[in-house]
C-alpha positions in Angstrom: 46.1 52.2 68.0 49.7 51.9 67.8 51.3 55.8 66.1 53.9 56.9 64.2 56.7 55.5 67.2 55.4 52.4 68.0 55.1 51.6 64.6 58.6 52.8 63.7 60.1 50.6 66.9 58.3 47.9 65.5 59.8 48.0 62.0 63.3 48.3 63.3 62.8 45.4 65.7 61.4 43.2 63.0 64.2 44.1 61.0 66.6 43.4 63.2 65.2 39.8 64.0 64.1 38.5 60.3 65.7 40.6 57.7 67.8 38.5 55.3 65.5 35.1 56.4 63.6 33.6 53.2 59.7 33.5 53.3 58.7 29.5 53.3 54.9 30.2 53.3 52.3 32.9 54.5 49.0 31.8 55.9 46.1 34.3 56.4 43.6 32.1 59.3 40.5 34.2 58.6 39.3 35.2 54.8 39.6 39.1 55.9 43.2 38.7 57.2 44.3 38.9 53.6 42.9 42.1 51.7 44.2 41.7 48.4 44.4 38.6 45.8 46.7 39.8 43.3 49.6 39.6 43.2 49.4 36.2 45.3 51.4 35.9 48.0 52.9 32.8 46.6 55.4 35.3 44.7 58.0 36.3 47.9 57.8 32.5 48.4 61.7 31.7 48.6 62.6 35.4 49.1 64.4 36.7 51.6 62.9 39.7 53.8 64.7 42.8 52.6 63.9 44.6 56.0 60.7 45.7 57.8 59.8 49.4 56.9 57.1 52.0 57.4 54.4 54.3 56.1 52.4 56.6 58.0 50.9 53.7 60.3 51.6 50.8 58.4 54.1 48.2 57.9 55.6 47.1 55.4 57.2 43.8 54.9 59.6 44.4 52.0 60.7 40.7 49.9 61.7 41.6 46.3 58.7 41.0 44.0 56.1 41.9 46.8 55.9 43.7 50.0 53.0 42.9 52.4 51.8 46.2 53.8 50.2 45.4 57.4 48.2 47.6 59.5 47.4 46.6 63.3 44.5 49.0 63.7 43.6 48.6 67.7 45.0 45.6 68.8 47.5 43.9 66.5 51.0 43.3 67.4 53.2 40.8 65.2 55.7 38.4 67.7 57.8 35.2 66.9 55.5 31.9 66.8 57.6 29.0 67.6 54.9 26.7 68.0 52.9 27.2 65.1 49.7 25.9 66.7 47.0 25.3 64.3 44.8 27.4 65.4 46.3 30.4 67.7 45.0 33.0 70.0 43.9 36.0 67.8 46.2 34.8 64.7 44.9 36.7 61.8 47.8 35.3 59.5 51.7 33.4 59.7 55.0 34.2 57.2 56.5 31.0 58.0 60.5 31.1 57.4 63.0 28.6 56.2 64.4 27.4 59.2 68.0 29.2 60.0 71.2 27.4 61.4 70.7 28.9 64.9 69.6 26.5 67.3 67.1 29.1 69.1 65.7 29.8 65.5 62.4 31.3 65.6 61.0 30.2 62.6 57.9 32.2 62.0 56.4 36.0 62.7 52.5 35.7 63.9 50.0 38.6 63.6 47.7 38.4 66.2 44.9 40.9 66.9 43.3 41.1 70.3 39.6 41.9 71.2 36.1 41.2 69.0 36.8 43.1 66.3 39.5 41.8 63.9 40.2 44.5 61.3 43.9 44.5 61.3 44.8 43.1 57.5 47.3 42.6 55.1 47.7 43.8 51.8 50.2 41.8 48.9 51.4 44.6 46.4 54.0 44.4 43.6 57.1 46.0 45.5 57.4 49.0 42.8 54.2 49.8 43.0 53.8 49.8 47.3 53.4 53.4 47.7 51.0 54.5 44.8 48.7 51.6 45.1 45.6 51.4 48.1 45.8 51.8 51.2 49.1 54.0 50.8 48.4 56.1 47.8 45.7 58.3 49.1 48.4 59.3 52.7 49.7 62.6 53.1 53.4 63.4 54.1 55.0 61.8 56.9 54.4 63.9 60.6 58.5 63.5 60.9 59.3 65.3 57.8 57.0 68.2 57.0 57.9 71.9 57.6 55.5 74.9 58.7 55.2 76.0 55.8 53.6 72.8 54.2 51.4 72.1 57.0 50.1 75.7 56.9 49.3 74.8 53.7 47.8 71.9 54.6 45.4 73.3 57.1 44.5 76.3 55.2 43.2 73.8 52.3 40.8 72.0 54.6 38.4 73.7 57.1 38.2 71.3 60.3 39.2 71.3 63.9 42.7 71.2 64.4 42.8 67.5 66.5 40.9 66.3 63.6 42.8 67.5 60.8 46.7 65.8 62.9 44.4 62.5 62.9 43.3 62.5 59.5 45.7 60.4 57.4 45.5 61.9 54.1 46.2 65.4 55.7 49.1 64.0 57.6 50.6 60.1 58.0 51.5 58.7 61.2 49.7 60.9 64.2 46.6 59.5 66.1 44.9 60.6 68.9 47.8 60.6 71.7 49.8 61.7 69.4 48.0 65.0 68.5 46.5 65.6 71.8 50.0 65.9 72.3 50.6 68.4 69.4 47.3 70.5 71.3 48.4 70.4 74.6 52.0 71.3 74.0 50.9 74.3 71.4 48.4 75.5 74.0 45.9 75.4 71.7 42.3 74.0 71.8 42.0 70.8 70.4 38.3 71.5 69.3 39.7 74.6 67.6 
C-alpha cells in the first residue's frame, strides 16, 4: 500500500501535470468507485484543479467548491488516459479535462486498481469541509510533523504494540507497514513490543 512518500511524490507529480486544467467530467466505472453522493460531483464541473495535495495516505484533488479525496489502498495508482477506452483495465473512475492548447495534451487522469479486490474509492466533499468530514476527520497528526513529546503522548494514551500503534491511522497519519518496520528496526526496538 503506497505511504506517506509515495503518496506525497504522487501529489506533487499530479500537480505538476494537471493543476490549473478545468474538470470536463468525472466518471466512477463501478458503483463502489464513488463513496459519497453529496455534494455531486457535477459541482467542480468547469473548475480548474487548484493542485493535487495530501493527508495521511490520501489524495486529495482540490477544484474550488469540492475536493475528491482518493485513497489507492493496495493497488491503485492514478496515470494519464489518452485513450479513454470504454471500458479500461482496472479503471475504478476518469476526471476528464477540457482539452488544453498543447498538441501532446493528455486530456484525462485514470484511477486504476490492480488485483481482485477493488477498494480503492473516492470521496466528493465540499472543499471547506475536506478535513473534518469522513474518511479524514477521525486521522491523527501527520508522521512528518509531530515531536517527541506528542507522540509520547500518543503512545502513553493507548496500550498496543509499538508496530501497531505507527500503523494505526488515528494514532498517526501516513506510516504503514514498511514504513514503521522501518521506525523498529532503526530504533532497535522490537516491533512486537
Amino acid at each position: 500500500m503506497p505511504e506517506m512518500p509515495e503518496v506525497q511524490a504522487h501529489a506533487e507529480r499530479l500537480t505538476e501535470q494537471f493543476s490549473g486544467r478545468v474538470l470536463d467530467r468525472f466518471t466512477p466505472f463501478n458503483f463502489t468507485a464513488l463513496k459519497t453522493a453529496a455534494p455531486p460531483p457535477e459541482e467542480a464541473y468547469g473548475h480548474a484543479l487548484i493542485k493535487v495535495g495530501r493527508r495521511g495516505k490520501y489524495l486529495l484533488v482540490e477544484f474550488e467548491p469540492v475536493t475528491f479525496v482518493v485513497h489507492l489502498m493496495q493497488g491503485g495508482r492514478f496515470v494519464p488516459d489518452p485513450k479513454l477506452s470504454a471500458k479500461p483495465r482496472g479503471g475504478q473512475a476518469r476526471f476528464i479535462f477540457t482539452p488544453g492548447e498543447a498538441t501532446d495534451d493528455v486530456g484525462a487522469l485514470l484511477l486504476t486498481e490492480q488485483g481482485k479486490e477493488r477498494r480503492a474509492g473516492v470521496w466528493c466533499l465540499p472543499s471547506e469541509q475536506v478535513l473534518t468530514s469522513s474518511p479524514l476527520d477521525k486521522l491523527g497528526p501527520e508522521a512528518a510533523g509531530i515531536t517527541a513529546d506528542e507522540l509520547a503522548v500518543l503512545f502513553a494514551k493507548k496500550s498496543m504494540r509499538i508496530h501497531g500503534f505507527l500503523r494505526d491511522q488515528r494514532m498517526i497519519a501516513g506510516i504503514g507497514r514498511r514504513l514503521s518496520n522501518e521506525v523498529c528496526h532503526r530504533a532497535k526496538i522490537s516491533p512486537f513490543a
